[in-house]
C-alpha positions as CSV (number, residue, x, y, z in Angstrom):
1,X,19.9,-179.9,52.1
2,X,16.4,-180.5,53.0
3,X,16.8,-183.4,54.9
4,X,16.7,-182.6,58.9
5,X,15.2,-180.1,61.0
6,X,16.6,-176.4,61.0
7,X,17.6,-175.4,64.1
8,X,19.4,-172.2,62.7
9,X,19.1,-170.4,60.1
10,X,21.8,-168.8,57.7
11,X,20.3,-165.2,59.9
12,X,19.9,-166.8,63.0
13,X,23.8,-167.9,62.7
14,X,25.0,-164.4,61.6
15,X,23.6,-163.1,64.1
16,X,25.1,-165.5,67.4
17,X,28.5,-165.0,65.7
18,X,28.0,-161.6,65.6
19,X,27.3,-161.5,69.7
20,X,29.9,-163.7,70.1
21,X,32.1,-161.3,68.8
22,X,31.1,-158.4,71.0
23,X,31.5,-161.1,73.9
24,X,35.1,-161.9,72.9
25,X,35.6,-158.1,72.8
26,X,34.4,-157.5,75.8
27,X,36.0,-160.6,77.6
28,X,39.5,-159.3,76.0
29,X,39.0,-155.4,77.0
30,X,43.2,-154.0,76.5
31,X,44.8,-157.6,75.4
32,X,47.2,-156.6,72.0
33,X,46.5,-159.7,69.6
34,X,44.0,-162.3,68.5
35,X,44.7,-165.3,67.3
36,X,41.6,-167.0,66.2
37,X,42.8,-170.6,65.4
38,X,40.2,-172.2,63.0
39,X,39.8,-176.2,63.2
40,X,39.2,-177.0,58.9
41,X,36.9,-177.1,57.2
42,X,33.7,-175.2,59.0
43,X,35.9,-173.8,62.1
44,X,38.0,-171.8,59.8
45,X,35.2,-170.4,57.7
46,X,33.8,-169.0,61.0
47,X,36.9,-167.7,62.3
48,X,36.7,-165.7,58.9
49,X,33.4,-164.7,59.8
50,X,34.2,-163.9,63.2
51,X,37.5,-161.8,62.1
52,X,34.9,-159.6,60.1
53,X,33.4,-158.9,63.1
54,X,36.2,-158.2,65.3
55,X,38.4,-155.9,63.1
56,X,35.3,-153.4,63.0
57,X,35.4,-153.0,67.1
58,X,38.6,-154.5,68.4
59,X,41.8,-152.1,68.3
60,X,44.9,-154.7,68.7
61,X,46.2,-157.1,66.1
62,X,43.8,-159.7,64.9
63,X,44.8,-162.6,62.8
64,X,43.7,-166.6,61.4
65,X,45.0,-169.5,61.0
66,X,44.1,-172.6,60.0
67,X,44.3,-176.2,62.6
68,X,44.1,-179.2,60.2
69,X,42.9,-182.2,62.6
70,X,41.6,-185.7,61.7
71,X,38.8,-186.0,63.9
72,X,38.3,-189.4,63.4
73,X,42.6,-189.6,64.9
74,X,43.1,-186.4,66.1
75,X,47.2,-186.9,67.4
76,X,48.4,-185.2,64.7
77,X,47.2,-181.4,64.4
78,X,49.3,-179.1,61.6
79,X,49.6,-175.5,62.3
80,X,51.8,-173.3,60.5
81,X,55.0,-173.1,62.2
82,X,56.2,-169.9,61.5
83,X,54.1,-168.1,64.4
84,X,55.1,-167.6,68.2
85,X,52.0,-167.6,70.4
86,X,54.0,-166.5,73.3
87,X,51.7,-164.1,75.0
88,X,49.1,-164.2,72.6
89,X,45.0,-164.6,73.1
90,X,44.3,-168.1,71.3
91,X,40.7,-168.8,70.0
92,X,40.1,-172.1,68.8
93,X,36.7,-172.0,66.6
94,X,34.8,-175.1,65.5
95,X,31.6,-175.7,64.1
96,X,30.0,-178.1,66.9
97,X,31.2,-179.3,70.3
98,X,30.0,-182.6,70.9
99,X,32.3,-184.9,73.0
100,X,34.7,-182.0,73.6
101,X,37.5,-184.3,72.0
102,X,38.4,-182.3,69.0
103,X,39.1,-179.1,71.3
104,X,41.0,-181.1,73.8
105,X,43.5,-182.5,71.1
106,X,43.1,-178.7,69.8
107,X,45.3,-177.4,72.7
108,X,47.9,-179.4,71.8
109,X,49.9,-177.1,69.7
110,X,50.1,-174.2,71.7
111,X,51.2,-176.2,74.5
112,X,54.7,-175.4,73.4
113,X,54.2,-171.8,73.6
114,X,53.1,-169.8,76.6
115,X,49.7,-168.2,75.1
116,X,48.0,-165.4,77.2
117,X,44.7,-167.2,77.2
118,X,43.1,-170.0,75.0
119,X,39.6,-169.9,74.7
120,X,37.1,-171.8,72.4
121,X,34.2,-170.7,70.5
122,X,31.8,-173.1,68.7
123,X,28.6,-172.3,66.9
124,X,26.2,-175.3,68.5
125,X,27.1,-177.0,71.8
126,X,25.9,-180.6,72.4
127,X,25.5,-181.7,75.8
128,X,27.5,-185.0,75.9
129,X,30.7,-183.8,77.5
130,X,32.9,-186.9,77.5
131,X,36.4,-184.6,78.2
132,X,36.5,-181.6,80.4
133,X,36.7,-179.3,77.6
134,X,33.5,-176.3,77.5
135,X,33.1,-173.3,74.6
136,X,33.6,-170.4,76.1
137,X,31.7,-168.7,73.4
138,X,28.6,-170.9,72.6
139,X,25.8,-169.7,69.5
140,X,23.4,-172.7,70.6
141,X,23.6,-175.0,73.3
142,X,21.2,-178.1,72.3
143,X,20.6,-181.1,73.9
144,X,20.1,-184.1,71.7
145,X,20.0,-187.8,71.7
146,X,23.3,-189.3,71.1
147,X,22.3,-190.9,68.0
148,X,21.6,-187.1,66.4
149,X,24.2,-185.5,64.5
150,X,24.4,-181.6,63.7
151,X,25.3,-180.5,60.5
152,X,26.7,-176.8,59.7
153,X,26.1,-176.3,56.1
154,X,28.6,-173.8,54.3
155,X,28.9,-172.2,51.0
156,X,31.8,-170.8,50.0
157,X,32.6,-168.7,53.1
158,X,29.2,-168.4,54.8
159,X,27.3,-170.5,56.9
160,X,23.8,-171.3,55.5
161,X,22.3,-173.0,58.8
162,X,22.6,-175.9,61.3
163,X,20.6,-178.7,60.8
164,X,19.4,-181.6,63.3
165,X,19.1,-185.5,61.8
């Protein structure tokens, strides 16, 4: 874990979720349920984190689930089934936004339902849009060289930091 630069820290990402939180509050002000749709592996450990947050301040229903997507081939996306979303605020959390593909092909689901809202909230934002997909809740917005990646590193259920290589 030492190789690449830091560009948060296991605080520094605490904290942004934390806000975040407080901004999805506030941009949610009377709605009944969250849904805070985690993309596995990192996206669902921050929608954990995230929940934490939100049941301490929020006064509706708040719930997770888990989005399993190949990135690499994202057309099929598994959600569990036994859930209507009719009506329902729909967050879709990720680790990093980079071309905006894995949200896009995110949607997909709930485009059966008739959700409330969706909205998307990612820990780092990279600026090389590609599909008109943008965070709505963004810890760090970076720009890099395309040839950079961003690595979240986890353990367990917590985020220890954000690295550049």
């Amino acid at each position: 874990m030492t190789l690449g630069n830091f560009i948060l820290t296991a605080d520094m990402s605490h904290k942004k979720l934390q806000r975040m939180a407080f901004e999805i509050i506030e941009n949610n002000i009377g709605e009944q349920e969250i849904i805070l749709a985690g993309i596995k592996e990192n996206g669902l450990i921050i929608a954990h984190i995230v929940w934490a947050f939100l049941r301490e301040n929020f006064h509706g229903k708040i719930s997770v689930i888990e989005m399993e997507i190949d990135k690499k081939n994202p057309k099929h996306i598994a959600i569990p089934g036994d859930i209507n979303f009719d009506n329902a605020v729909i967050i879709i959390t990720d680790d990093v936004a980079n071309t905006g593909k894995t949200l896009l092909y995110a949607l997909k689901p709930f485009m059966n339902y008739y959700p409330k809202k969706i909205q998307a909230l990612v820990l780092v934002a990279r600026s090389h849009r590609e599909f008109p997909v943008t965070p709505d809740y963004i810890g760090l917005s970076i720009s890099t060289a395309a040839d950079e990646l961003i690595i979240v590193d986890t353990k367990g259920e917590e985020i220890i930091g954000a690295r550049l290589l």
